[in-house]
N, CA, C and O atoms as CSV, one atom per row, in Angstrom:
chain,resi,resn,atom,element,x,y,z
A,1,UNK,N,N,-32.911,18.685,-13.662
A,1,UNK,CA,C,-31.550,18.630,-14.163
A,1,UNK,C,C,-30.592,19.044,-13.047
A,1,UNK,O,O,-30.908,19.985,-12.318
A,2,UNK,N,N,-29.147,18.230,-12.830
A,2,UNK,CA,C,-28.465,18.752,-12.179
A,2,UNK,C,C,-27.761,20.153,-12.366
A,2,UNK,O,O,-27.485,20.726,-13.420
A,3,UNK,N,N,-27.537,20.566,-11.012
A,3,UNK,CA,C,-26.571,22.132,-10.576
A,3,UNK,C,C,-24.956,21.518,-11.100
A,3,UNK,O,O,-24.260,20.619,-10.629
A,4,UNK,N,N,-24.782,22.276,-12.061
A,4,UNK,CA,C,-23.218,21.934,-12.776
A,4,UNK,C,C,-22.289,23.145,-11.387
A,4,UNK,O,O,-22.421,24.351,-11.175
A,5,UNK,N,N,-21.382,22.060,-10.704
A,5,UNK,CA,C,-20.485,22.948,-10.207
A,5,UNK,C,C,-19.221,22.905,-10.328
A,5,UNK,O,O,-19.014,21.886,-10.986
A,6,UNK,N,N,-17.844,23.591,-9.997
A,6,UNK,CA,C,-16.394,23.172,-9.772
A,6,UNK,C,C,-16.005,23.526,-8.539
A,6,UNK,O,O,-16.045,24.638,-8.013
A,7,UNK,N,N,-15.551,22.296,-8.032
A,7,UNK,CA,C,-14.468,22.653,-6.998
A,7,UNK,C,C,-13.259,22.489,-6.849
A,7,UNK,O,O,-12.752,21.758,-7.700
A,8,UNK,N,N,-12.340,23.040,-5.802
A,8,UNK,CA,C,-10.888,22.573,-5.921
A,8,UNK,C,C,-10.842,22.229,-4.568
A,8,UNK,O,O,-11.419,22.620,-3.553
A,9,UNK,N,N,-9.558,20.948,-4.972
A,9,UNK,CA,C,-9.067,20.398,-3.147
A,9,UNK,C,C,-7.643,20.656,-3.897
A,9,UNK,O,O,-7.150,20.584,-5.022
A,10,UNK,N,N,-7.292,21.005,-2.553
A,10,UNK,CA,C,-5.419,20.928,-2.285
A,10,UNK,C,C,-4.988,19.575,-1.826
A,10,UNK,O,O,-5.392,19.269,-0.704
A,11,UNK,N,N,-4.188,18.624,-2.511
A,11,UNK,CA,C,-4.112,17.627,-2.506
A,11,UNK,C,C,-3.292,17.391,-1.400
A,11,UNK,O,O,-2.300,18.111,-1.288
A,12,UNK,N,N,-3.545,16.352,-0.385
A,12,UNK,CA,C,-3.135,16.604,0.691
A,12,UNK,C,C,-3.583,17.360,2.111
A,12,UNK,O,O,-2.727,17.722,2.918
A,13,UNK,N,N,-4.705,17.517,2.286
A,13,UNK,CA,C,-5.456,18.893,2.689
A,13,UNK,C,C,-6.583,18.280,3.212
A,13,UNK,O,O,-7.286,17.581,2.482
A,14,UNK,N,N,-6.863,18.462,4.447
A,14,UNK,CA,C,-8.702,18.388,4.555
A,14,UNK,C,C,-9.529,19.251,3.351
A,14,UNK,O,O,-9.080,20.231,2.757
A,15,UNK,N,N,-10.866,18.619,3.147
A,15,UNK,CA,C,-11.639,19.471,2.033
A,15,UNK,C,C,-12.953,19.426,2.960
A,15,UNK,O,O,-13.263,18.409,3.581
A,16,UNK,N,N,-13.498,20.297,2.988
A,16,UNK,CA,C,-15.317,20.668,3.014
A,16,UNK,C,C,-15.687,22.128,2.619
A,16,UNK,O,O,-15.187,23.241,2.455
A,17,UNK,N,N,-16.826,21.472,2.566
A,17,UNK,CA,C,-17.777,22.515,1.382
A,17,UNK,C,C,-19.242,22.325,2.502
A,17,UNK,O,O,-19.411,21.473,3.375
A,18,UNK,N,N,-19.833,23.057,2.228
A,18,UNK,CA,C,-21.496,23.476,2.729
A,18,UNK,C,C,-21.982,23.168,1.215
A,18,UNK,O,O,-21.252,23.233,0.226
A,19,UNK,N,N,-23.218,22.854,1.221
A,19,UNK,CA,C,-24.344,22.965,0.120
A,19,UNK,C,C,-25.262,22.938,0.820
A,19,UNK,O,O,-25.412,22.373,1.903
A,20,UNK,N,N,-26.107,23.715,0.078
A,20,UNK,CA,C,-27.888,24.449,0.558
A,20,UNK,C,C,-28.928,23.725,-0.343
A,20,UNK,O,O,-28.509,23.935,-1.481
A,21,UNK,N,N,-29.721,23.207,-0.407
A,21,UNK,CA,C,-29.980,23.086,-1.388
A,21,UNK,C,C,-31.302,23.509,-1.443
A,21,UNK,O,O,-32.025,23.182,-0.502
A,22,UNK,N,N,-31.849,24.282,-2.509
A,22,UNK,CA,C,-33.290,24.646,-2.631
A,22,UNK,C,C,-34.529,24.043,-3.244
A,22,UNK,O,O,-34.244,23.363,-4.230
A,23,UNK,N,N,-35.396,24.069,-3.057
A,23,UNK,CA,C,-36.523,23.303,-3.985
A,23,UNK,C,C,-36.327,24.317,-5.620
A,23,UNK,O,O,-35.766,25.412,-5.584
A,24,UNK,N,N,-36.732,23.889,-6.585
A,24,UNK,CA,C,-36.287,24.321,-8.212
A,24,UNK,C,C,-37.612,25.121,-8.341
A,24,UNK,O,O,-37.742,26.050,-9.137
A,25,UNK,N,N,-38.787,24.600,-7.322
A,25,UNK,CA,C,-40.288,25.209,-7.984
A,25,UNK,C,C,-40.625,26.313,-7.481
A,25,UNK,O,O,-41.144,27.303,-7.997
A,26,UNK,N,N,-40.168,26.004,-5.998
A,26,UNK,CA,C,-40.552,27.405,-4.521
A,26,UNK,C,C,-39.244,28.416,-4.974
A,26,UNK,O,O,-39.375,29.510,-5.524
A,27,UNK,N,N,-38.065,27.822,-4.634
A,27,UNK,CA,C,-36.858,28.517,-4.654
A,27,UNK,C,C,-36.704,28.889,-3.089
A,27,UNK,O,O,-36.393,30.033,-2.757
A,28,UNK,N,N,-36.956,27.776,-2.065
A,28,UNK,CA,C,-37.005,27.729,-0.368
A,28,UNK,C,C,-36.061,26.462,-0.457
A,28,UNK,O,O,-35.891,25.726,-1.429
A,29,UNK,N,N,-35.630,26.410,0.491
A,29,UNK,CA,C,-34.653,25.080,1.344
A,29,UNK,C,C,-35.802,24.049,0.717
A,29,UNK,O,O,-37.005,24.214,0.520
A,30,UNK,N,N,-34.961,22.969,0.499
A,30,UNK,CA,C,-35.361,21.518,0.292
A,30,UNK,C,C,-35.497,20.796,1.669
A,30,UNK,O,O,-34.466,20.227,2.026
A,31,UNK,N,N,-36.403,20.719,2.384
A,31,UNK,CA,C,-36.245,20.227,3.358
A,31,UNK,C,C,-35.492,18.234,3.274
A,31,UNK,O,O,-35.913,17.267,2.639
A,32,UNK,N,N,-34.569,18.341,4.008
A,32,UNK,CA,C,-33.838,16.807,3.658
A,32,UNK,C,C,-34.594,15.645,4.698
A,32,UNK,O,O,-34.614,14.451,4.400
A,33,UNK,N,N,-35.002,16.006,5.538
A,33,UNK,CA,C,-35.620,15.027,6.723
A,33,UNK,C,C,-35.954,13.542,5.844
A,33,UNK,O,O,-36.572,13.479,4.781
A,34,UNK,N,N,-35.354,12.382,6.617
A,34,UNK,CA,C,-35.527,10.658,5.764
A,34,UNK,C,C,-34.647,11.043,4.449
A,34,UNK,O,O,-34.884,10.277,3.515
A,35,UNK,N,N,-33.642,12.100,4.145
A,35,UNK,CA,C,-32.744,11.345,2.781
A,35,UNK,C,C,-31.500,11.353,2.858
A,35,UNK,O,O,-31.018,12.393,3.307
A,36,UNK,N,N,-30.752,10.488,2.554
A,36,UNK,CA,C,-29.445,10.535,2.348
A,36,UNK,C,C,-29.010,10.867,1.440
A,36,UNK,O,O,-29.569,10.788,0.346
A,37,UNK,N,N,-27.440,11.519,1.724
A,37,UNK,CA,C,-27.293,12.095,1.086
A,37,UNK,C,C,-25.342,11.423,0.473
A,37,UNK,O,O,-24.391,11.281,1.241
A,38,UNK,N,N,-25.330,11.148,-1.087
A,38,UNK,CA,C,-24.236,10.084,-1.552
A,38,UNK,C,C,-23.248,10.878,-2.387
A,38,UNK,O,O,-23.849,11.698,-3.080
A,39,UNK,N,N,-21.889,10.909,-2.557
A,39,UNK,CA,C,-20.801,11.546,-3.389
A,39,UNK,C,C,-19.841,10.774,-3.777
A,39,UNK,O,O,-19.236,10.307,-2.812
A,40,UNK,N,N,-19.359,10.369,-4.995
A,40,UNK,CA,C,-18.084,10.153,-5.023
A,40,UNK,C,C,-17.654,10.586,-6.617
A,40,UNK,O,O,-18.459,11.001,-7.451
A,41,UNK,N,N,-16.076,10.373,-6.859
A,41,UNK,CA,C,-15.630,11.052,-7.899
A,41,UNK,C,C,-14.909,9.839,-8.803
A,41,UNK,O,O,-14.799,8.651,-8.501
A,42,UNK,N,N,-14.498,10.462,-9.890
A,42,UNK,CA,C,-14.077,9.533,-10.765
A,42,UNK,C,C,-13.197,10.307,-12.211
A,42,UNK,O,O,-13.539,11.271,-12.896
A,43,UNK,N,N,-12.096,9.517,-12.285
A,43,UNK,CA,C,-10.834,10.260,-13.315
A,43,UNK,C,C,-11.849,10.656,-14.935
A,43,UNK,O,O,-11.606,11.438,-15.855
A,44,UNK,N,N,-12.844,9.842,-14.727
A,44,UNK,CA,C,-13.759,10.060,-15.991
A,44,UNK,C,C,-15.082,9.049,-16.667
A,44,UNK,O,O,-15.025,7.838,-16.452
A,45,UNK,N,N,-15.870,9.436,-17.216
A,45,UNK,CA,C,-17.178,8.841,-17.699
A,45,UNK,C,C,-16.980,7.323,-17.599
A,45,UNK,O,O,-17.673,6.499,-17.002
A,46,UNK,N,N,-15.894,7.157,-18.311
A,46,UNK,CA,C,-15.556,5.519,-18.578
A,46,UNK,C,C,-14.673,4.817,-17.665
A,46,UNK,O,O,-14.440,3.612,-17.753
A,47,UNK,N,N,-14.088,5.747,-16.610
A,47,UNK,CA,C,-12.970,5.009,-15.396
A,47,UNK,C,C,-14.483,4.105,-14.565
A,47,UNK,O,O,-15.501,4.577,-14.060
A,48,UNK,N,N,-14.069,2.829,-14.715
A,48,UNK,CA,C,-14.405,1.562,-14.144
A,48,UNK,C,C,-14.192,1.678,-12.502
A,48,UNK,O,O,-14.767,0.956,-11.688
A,49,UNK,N,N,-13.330,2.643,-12.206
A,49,UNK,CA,C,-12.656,2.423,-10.680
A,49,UNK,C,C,-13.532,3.712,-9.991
A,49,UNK,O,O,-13.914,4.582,-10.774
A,50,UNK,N,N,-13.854,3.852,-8.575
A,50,UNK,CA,C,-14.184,5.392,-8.206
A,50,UNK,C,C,-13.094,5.802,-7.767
A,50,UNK,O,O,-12.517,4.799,-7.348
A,51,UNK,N,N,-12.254,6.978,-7.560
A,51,UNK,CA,C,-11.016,7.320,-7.277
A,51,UNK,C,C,-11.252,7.728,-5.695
A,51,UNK,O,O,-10.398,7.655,-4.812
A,52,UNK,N,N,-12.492,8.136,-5.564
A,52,UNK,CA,C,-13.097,8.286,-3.989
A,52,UNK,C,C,-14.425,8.626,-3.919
A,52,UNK,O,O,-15.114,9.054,-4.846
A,53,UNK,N,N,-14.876,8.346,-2.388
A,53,UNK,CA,C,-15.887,8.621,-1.960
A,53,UNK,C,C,-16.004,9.557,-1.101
A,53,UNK,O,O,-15.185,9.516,-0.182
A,54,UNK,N,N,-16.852,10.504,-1.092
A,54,UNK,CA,C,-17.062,11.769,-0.413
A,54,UNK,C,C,-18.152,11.638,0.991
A,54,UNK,O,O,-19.150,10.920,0.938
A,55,UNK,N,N,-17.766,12.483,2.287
A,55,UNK,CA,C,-18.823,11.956,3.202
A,55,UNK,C,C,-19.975,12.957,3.126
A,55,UNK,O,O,-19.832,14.178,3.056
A,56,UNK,N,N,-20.565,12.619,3.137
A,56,UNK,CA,C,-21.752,13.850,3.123
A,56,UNK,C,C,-22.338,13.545,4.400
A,56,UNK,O,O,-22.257,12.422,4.896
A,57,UNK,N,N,-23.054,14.726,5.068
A,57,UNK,CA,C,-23.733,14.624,6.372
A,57,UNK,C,C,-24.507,15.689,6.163
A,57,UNK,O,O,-24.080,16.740,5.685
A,58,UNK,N,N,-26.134,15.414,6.633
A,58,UNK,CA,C,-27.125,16.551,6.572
A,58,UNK,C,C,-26.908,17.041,8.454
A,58,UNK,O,O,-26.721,16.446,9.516
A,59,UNK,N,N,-27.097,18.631,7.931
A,59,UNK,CA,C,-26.649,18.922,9.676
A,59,UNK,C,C,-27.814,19.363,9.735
A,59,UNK,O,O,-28.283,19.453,10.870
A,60,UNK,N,N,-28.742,19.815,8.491
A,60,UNK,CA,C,-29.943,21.127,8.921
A,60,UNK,C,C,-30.667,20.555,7.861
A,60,UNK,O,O,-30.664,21.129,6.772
A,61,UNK,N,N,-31.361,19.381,8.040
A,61,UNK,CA,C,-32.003,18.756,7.605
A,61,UNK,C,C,-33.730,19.669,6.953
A,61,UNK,O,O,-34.253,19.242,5.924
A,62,UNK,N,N,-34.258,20.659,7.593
A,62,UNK,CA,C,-34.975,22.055,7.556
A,62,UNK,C,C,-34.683,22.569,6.727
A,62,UNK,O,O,-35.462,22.449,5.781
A,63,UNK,N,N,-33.271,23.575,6.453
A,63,UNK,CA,C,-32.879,24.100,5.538
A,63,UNK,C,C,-32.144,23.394,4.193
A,63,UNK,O,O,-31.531,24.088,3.382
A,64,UNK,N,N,-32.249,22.243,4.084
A,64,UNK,CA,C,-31.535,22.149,3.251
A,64,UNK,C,C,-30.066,21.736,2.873
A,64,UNK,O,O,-29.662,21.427,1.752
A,65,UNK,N,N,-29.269,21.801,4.180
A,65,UNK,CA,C,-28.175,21.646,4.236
A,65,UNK,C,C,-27.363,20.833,4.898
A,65,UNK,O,O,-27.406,20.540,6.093
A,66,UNK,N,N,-26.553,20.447,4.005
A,66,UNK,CA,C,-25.695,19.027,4.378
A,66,UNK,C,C,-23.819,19.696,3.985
A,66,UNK,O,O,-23.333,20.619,3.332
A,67,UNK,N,N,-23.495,18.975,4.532
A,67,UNK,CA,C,-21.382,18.961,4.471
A,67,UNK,C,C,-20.892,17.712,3.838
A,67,UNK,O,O,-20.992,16.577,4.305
A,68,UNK,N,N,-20.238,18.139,2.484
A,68,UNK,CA,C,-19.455,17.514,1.623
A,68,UNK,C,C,-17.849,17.303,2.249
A,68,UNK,O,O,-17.189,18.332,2.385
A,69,UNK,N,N,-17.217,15.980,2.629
A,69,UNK,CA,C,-15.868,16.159,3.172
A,69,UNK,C,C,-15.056,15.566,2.347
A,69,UNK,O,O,-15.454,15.004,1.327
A,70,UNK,N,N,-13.979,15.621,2.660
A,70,UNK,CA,C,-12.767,14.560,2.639
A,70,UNK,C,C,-11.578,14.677,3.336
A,70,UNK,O,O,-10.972,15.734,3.160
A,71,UNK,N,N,-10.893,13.532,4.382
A,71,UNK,CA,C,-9.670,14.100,5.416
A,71,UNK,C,C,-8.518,14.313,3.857
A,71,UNK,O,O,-8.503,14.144,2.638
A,72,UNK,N,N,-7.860,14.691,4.763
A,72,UNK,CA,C,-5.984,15.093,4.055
A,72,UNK,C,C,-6.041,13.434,3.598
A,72,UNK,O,O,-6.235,13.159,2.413
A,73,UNK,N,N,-5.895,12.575,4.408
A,73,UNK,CA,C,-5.558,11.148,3.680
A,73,UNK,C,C,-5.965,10.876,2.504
A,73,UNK,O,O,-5.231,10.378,1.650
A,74,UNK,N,N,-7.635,11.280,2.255
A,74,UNK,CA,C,-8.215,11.111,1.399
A,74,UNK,C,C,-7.869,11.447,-0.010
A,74,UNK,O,O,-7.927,10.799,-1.055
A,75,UNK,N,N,-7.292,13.300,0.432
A,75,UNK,CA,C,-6.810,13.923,-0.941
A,75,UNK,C,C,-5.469,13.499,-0.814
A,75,UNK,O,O,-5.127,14.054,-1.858
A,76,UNK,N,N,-4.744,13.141,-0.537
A,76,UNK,CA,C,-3.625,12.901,-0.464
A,76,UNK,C,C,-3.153,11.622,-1.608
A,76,UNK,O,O,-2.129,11.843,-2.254
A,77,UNK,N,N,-3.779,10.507,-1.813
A,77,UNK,CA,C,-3.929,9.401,-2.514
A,77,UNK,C,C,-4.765,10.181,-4.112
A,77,UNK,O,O,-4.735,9.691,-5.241
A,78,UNK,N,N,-5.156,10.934,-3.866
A,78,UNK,CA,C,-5.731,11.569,-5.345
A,78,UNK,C,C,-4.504,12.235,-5.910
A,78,UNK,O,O,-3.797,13.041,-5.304
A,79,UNK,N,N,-4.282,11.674,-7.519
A,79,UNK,CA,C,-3.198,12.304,-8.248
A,79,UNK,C,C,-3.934,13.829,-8.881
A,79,UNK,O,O,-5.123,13.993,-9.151
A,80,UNK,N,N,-3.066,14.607,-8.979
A,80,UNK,CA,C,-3.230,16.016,-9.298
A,80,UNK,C,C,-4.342,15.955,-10.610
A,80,UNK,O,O,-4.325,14.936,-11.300
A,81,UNK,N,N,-5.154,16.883,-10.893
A,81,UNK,CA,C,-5.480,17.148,-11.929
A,81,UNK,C,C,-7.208,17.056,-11.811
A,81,UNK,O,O,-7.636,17.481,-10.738
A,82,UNK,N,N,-8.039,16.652,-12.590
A,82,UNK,CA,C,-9.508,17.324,-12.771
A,82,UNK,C,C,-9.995,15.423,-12.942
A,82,UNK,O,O,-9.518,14.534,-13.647
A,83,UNK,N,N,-11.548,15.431,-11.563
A,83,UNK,CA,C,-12.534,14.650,-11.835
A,83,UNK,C,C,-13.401,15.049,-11.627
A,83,UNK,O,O,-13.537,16.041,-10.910
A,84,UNK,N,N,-14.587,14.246,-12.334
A,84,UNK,CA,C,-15.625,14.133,-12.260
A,84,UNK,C,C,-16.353,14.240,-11.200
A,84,UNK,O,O,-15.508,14.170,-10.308
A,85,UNK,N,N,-17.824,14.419,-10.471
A,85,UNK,CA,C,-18.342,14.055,-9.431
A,85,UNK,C,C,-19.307,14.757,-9.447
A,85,UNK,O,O,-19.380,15.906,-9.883
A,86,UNK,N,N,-20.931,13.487,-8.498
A,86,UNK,CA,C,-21.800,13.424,-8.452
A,86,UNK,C,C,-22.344,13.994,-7.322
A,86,UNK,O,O,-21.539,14.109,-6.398
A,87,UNK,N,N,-23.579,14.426,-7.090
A,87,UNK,CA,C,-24.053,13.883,-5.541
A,87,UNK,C,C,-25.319,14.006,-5.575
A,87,UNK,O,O,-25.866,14.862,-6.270
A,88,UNK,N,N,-26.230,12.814,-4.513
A,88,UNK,CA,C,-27.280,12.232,-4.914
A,88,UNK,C,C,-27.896,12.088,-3.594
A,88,UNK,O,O,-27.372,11.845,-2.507
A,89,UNK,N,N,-29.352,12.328,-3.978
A,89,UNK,CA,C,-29.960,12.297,-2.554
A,89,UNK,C,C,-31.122,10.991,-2.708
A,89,UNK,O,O,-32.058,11.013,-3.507
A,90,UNK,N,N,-30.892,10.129,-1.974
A,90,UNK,CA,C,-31.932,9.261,-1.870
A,90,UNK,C,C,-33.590,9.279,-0.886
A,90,UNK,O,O,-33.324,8.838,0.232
A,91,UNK,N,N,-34.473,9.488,-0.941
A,91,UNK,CA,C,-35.423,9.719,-0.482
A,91,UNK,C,C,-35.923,8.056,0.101
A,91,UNK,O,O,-36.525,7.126,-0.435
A,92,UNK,N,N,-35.421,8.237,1.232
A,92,UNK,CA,C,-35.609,6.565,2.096
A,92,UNK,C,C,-37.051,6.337,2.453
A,92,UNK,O,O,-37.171,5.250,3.018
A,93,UNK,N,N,-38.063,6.913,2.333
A,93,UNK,CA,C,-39.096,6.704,2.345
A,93,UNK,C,C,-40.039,6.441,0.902
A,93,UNK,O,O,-41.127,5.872,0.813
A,94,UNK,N,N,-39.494,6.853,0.197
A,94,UNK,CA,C,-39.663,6.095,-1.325
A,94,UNK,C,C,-39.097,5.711,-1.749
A,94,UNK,O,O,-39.590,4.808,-2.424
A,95,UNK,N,N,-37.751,5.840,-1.880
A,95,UNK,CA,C,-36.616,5.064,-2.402
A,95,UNK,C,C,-36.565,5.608,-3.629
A,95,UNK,O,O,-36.400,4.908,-4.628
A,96,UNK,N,N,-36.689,6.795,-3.674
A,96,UNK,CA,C,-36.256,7.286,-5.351
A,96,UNK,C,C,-35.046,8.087,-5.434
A,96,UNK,O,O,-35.106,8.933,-4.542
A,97,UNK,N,N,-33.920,8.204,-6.143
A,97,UNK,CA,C,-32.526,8.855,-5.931
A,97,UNK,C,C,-32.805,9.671,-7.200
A,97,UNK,O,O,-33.458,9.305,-8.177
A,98,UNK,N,N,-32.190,10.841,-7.003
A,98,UNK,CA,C,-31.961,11.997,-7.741
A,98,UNK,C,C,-30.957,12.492,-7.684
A,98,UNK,O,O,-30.422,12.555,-6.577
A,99,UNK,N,N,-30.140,13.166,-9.093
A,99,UNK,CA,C,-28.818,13.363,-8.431
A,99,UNK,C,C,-29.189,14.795,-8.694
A,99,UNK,O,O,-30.020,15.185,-9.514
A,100,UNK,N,N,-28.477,15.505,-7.905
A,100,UNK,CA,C,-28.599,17.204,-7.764
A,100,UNK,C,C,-27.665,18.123,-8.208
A,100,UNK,O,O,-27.835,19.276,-8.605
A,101,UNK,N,N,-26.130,17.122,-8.029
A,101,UNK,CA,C,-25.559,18.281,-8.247
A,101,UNK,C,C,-24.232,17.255,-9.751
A,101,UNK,O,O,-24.584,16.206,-10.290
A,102,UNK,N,N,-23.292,17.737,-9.959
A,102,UNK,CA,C,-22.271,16.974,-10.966
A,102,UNK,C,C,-21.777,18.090,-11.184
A,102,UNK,O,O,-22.515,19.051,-11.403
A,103,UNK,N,N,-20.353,18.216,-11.172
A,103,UNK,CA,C,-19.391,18.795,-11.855
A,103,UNK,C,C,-18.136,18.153,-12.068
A,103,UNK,O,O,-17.860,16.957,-12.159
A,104,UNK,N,N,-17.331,19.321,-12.138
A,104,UNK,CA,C,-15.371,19.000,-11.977
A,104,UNK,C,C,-15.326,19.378,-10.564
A,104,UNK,O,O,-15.986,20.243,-9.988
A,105,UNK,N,N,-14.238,18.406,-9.999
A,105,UNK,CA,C,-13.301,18.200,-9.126
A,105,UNK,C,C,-11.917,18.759,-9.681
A,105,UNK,O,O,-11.573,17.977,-10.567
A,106,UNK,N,N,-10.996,19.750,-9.547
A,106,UNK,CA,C,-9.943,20.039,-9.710
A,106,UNK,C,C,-9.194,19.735,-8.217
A,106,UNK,O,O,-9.641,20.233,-7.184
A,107,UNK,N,N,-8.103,18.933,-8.231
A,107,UNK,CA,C,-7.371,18.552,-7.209
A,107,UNK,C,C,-5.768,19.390,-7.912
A,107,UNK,O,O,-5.275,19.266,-9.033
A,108,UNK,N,N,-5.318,20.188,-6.772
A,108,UNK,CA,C,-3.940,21.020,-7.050
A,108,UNK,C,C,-2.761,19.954,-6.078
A,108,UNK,O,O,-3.025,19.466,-4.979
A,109,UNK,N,N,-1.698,19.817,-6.694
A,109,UNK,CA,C,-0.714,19.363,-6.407
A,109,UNK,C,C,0.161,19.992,-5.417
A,109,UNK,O,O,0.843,21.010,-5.537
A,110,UNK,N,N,-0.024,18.957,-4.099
A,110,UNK,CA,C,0.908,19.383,-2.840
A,110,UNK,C,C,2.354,19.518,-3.064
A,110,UNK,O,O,2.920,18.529,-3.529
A,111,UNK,N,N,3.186,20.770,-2.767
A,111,UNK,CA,C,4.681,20.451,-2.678
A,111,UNK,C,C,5.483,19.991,-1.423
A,111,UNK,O,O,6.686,19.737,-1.352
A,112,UNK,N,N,4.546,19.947,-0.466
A,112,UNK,CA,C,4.957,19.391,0.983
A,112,UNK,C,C,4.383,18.002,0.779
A,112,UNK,O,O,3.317,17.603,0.310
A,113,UNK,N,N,5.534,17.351,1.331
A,113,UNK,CA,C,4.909,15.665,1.157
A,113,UNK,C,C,4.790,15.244,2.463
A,113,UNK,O,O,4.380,14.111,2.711
């Protein structure tokens, strides 16, 4: 089952985040070596559109850990208020995707334009 999380971006704003991620059985780093790693968000269950896509990059492929982004441009085009969002690791040597994590996205409204 996925890790329910929340985050907030300042709309307008570079965003990154770190995630670790652990194995559920050991409770040690997931080693990521061969998976990618996928994000994007959405105004809700039934929005047809994705409102964005998130970059993910594994830096420490060993431990577990990869960087969730988005530039200022990115949040900048996001209207204020709370989405959805996934993130999913594909295992390229089997090809099986799992998603790990899902929560809210809270995006706060820039007063500098």
């Amino acid at each position: 089952m996925a890790e329910y999380v929340e985050l907030y971006i300042d709309q307008g704003s570079d965003f990154s985040t770190t995630i670790n991620l652990n194995d559920d059985s050991t409770n040690l780093p997931q080693n990521l070596y061969g998976y990618i790693v996928t994000s994007s968000l959405r105004r809700s269950l039934l929005s047809p559109n994705v409102s964005a896509n998130l970059t993910c990059s594994v830096y420490d492929s060993a431990n577990g850990e990869f960087l969730v982004t988005m530039t200022a441009g990115q949040t900048a085009n996001l209207r204020p208020g709370s989405y959805l969002f996934d993130v999913k690791v594909t295992d390229t040597l089997s090809s099986t995707t799992s998603r790990l994590i899902e929560g809210v996205m809270y995006v706060t409204p820039s007063i500098t334009k």
